[in-house]
C-alpha positions as CSV (number, residue, x, y, z in Angstrom):
1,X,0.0,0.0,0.0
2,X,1.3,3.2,-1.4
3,X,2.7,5.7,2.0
4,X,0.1,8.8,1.9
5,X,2.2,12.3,1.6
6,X,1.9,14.5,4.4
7,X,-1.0,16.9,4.5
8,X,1.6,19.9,4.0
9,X,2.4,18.6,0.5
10,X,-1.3,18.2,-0.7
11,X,-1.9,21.9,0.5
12,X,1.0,23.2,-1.2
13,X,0.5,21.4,-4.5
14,X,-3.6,22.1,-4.5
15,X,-2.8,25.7,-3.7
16,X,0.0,26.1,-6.4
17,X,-3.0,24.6,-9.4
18,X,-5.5,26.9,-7.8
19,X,-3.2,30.0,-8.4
20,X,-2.0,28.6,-11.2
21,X,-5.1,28.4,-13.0
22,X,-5.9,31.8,-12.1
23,X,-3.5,33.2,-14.6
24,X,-4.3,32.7,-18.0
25,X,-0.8,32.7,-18.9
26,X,0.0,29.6,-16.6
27,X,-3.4,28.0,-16.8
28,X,-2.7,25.1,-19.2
29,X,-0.5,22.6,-18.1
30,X,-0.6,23.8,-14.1
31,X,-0.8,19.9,-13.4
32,X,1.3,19.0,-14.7
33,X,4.0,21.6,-14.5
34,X,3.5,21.7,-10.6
35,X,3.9,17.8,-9.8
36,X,7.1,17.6,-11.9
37,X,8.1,20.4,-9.9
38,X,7.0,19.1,-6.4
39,X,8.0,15.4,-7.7
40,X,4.9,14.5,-7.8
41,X,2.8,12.2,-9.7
42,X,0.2,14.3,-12.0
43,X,-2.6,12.1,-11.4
44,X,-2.3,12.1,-7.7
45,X,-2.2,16.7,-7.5
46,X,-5.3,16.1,-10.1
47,X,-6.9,13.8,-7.7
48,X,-6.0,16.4,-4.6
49,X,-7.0,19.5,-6.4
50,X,-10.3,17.5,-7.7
51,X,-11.1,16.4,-4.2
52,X,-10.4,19.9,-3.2
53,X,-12.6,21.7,-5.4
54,X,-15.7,19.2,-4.4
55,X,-15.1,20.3,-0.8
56,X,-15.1,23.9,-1.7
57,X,-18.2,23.4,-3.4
58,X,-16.6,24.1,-6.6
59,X,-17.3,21.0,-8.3
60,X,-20.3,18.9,-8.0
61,X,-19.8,15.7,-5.5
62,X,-19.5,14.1,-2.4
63,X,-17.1,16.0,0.3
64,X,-14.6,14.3,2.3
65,X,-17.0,15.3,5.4
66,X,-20.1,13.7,3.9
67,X,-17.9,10.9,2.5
68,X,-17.0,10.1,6.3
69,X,-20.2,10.3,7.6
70,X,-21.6,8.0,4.9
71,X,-19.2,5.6,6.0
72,X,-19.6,5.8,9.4
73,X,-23.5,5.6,8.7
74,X,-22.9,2.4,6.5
75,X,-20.6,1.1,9.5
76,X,-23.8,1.5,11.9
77,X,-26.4,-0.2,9.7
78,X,-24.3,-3.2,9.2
79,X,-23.6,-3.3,13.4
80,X,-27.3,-2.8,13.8
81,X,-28.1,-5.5,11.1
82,X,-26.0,-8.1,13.0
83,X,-27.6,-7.4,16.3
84,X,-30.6,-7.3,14.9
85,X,-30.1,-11.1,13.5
86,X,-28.9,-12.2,16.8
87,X,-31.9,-11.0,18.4
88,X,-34.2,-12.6,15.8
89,X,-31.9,-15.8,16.2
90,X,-32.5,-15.8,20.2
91,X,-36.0,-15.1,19.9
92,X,-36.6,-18.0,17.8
93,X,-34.5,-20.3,19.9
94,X,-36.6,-18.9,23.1
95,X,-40.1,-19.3,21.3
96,X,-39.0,-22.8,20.7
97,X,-38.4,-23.6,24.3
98,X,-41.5,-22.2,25.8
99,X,-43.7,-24.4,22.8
100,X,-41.9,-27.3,24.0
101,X,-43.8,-29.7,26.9
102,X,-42.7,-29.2,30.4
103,X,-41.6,-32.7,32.4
């Protein structure tokens, strides 16, 4: 699994595109151009300044906030779901000992 860069690179790179793309004169390329310079991988600053612009509300999406909270959501069904079937399961197995004949 690939070793995530520290937060302090993915601000500086997503802030260098932003101003980048500011100027017309430096607009095309500013990917590009900035993770050669930062020795990064172009694909990984587009996917930061992407992510970036969808939490700014720039770009239509899910935000990293929402993103969590959907997960943490999903995480909580599936925990409820399980208890849920192990209460069904004991039920069933109580019902089935008070229809049973006493000795």
């Amino acid at each position: 699994m690939p070793v995530p860069y520290p937060a302090e690179i993915r601000e500086r790179a997503v802030r260098l595109v932003i101003e980048a793309r500011q100027n017309p004169a430096t607009r095309d390329g500013a990917i590009t151009r900035i993770a050669k310079q930062l020795d990064l991988l172009p694909e990984t600053v587009q996917k930061w300044v992407r992510r970036a612009e969808i939490d700014e509300g720039i770009r239509p999406g899910t935000t990293t906030e929402e993103s969590s909270r959907i997960a943490e959501l999903e995480r909580e069904v599936r925990e409820l779901r399980r208890a849920n079937q192990i209460l069904k399961s004991a039920s069933a197995f109580f019902a089935a000992e008070l229809d049973r004949p006493s000795r």
